[in-house]
C-alpha positions as CSV (number, residue, x, y, z in Angstrom):
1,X,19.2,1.2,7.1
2,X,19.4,1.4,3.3
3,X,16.9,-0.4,1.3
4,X,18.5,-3.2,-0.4
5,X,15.8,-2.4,-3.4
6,X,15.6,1.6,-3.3
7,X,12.3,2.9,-4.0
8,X,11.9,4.5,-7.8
9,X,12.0,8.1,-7.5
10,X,10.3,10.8,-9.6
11,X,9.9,11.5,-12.7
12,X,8.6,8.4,-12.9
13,X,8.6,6.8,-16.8
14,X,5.1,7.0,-18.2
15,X,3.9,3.4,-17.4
16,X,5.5,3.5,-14.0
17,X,3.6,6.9,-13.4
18,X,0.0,5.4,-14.5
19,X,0.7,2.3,-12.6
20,X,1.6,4.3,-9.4
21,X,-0.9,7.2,-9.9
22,X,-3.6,4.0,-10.0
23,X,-2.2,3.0,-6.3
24,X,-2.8,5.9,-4.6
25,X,-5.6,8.6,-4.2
26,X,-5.3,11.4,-6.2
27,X,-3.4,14.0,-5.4
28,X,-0.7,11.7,-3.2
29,X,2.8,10.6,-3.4
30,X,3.5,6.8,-3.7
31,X,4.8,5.1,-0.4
32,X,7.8,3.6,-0.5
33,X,6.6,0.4,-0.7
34,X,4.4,0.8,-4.1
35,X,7.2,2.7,-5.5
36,X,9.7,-0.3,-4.6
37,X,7.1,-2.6,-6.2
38,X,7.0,-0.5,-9.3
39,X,10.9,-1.6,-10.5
40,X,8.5,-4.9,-11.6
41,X,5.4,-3.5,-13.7
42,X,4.2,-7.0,-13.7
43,X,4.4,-7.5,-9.9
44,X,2.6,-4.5,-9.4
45,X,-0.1,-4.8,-11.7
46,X,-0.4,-8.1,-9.8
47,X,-0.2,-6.3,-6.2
48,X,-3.1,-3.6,-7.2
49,X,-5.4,-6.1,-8.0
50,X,-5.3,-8.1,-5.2
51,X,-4.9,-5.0,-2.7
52,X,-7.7,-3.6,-4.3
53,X,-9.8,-6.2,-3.4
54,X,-8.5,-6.3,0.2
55,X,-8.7,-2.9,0.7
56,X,-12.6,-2.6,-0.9
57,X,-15.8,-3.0,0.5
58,X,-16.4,-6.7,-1.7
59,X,-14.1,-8.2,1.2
60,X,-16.3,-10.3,3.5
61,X,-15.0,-8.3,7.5
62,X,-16.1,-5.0,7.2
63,X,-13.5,-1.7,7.5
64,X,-13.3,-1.9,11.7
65,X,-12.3,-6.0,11.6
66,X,-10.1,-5.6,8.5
67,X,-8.2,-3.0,10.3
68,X,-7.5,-4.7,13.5
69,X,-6.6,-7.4,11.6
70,X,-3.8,-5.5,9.4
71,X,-2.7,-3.5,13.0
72,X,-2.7,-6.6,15.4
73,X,-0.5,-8.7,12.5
74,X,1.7,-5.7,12.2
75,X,2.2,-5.5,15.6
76,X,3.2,-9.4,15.7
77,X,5.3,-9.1,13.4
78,X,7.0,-6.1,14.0
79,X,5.8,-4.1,10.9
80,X,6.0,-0.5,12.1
81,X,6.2,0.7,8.3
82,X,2.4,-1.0,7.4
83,X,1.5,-0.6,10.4
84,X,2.5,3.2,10.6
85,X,0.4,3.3,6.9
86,X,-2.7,1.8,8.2
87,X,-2.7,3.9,11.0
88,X,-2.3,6.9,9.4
89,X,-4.5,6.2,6.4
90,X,-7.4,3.8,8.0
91,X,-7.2,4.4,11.5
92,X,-9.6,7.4,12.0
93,X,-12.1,6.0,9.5
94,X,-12.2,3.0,10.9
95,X,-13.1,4.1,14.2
């Protein structure tokens, strides 16, 4: 399927790159999804603030409950490409 909004792909323009490398640990490529985000600097400044917080420890359920949360949702809703990213990236952690 192609993306109706394609992804921005490297090099990335200076305030895309900093807004990106922000997003991600360091030392990893964007996914998709943040670079698709980043074609609206605004958007994603908006998007890393509030995914920082639910991704953090400040959120009231802890890592497990937060997880099972994200996976069961995905699963509802058919989300294999979130729920294939929490999986990979929370999964093991989380227990």
């Amino acid at each position: 399927m192609t993306a109706r909004i394609p992804p921005v792909t490297a090099p990335y323009p200076d305030d895309v790159g900093l807004l990106l490398r922000r997003m991600m640990p360091a030392g990893e490529e964007p996914i998709a999804l943040f670079r698709t985000y980043a074609r609206n600097a605004h958007l994603t400044r908006a998007l890393h603030g509030w995914g920082s917080y639910q991704l953090s420890r400040r959120l009231s359920l802890g890592l497990r409950d937060r997880e099972i949360v994200i996976d069961r949702t995905c699963a509802r809703c058919g989300c294999e490409y979130e729920w294939s990213v929490h999986i990979a990236r929370f999964a093991a952690r989380a227990g």
